[in-house]
N, C-alpha and C positions, 0 to 999 in steps of 0.2 A: 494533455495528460499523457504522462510512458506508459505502455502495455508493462502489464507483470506478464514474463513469459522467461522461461529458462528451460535449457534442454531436459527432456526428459518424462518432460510431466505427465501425470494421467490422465487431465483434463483441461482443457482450454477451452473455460464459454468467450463465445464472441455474441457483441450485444450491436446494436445498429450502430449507436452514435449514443452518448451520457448525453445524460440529460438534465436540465439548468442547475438541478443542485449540485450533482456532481460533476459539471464542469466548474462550477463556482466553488465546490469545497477538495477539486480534485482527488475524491474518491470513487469509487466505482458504486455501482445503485445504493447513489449514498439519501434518495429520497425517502423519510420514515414512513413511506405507505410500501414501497418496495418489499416482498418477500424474500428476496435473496439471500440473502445470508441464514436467516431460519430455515427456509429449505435446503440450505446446503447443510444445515445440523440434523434438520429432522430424519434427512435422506439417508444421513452417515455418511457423509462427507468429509465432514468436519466434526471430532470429538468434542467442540466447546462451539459457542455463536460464538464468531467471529462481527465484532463489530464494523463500520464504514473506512471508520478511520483509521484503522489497526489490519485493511484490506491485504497491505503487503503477506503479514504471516498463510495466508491462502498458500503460496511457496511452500512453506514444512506440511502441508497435508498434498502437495502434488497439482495444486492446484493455480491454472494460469488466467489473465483476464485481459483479453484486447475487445477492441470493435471493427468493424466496416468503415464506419463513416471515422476518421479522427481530424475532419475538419470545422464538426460543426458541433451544435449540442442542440438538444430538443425533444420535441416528439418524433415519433418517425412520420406522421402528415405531413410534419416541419423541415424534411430534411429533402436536401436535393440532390436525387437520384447518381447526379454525373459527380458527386462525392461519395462517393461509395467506391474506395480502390479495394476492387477485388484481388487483382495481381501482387500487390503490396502486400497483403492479409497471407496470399497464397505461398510466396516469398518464405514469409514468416513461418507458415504453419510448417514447410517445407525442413527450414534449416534449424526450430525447435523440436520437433516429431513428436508431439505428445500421441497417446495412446487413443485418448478420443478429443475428438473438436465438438463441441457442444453449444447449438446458434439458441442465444436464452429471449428470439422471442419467431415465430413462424416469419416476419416480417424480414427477419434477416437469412433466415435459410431462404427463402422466397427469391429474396434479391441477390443472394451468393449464386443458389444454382439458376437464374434467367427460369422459374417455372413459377405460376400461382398458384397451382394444384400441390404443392409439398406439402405431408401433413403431419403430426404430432412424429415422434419413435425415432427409432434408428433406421437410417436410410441406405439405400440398398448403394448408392454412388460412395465412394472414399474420396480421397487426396493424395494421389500415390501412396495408395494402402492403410491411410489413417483412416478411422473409422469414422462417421458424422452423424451426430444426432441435432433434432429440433424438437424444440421445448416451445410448452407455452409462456409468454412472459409472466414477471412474476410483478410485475409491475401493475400497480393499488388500480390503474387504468382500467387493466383486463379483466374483462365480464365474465369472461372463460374460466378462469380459474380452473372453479371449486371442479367443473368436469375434465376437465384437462392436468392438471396436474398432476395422477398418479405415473406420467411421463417421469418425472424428476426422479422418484422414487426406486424407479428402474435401470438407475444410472453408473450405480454401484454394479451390477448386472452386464453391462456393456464393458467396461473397463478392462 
C-alpha cells in the first residue's frame, strides 16, 4: 500500500504495519473495530467521519498516513522487528515536514525511538525540529483505551 503524505501537512500518524484487513482492502485502519477515523472527528480533526475507503480525502484536512513496517501486515506480536525501516520513514518525514508526526499506537513510537519506557503525549525528542507525539492505538485490540485516549483529544493543541 502508498503512504498518503504530501508536503506540508499538519499531521502524519504513522502506525506499525496495517493490519490484514487493511492490507487486503488497502485502506488504512480499515478494520470496523478500529476507532480511527471517529477519533480523528470527535477530536476535530476532521469536520465529517471520514470513512476507510474514502482515506485519501485525509489530504484536504492536512492530514497524512504512513507506517514503520510497509513489508508486512498484522498485529504488531506478528511483525518482525528487522522490518521496521526506520531510515526510510525518517527520509520521508524529513523531505514532507509536516507540522506533527503522530505514532498511532506506543508500540511504534517504542520501536522508532529504540526505548520501552516512551509513554502517552508529546515527546520531548523531534525530527530535525518536527514535533512527535505517541498515541494510544485506537485499535478494537486495546484495553487501554477508555484511559488513555484523552491523548488524541489533545492533538489539535500540538499542531
Amino acid at each position: 500500500m502508498i503512504d498518503l503524505l504530501a508536503p506540508g501537512l499538519d499531521i502524519v500518524f504513522c502506525g506499525t504495519a496495517k493490519g490484514h484487513i487493511s492490507a487486503r482492502t488497502g485502506s488504512f485502519y480499515a478494520n470496523p473495530s478500529n476507532r480511527f477515523y471517529r477519533t480523528l472527528h470527535d477530536a476535530g480533526l476532521t469536520p465529517e467521519l471520514v470513512s476507510p475507503k474514502d482515506f485519501r480525502r485525509l489530504l484536504d484536512y492536512g492530514i497524512g498516513l504512513t507506517d514503520l513496517n510497509q513489508s508486512e501486515s498484522g498485529m504488531d506480536k506478528a511483525l518482525t522487528l528487522s522490518a521496521f525501516d526506520i531510515a526510510a520513514f525518517e527520509e520521508k518525514m524529513r523531505h514532507f515536514r509536516p507540522k506533527l508526526i503522530a505514532f498511532t499506537s506506543l508500540t511504534g513510537a517504542r520501536i522508532y525511538f529504540g526505548d520501552k519506557k516512551i509513554s502517552c503525549g508529546l515527546q520531548q525528542r523531534t525530527l530535525d525540529g518536527i514535533a512527535i507525539a505517541a498515541l494510544p492505538s485506537t485499535s478494537g485490540a486495546n484495553g487501554h483505551w477508555t484511559k488513555d485516549r484523552h491523548h488524541w483529544y489533545q492533538l489539535p493543541e500540538m499542531i
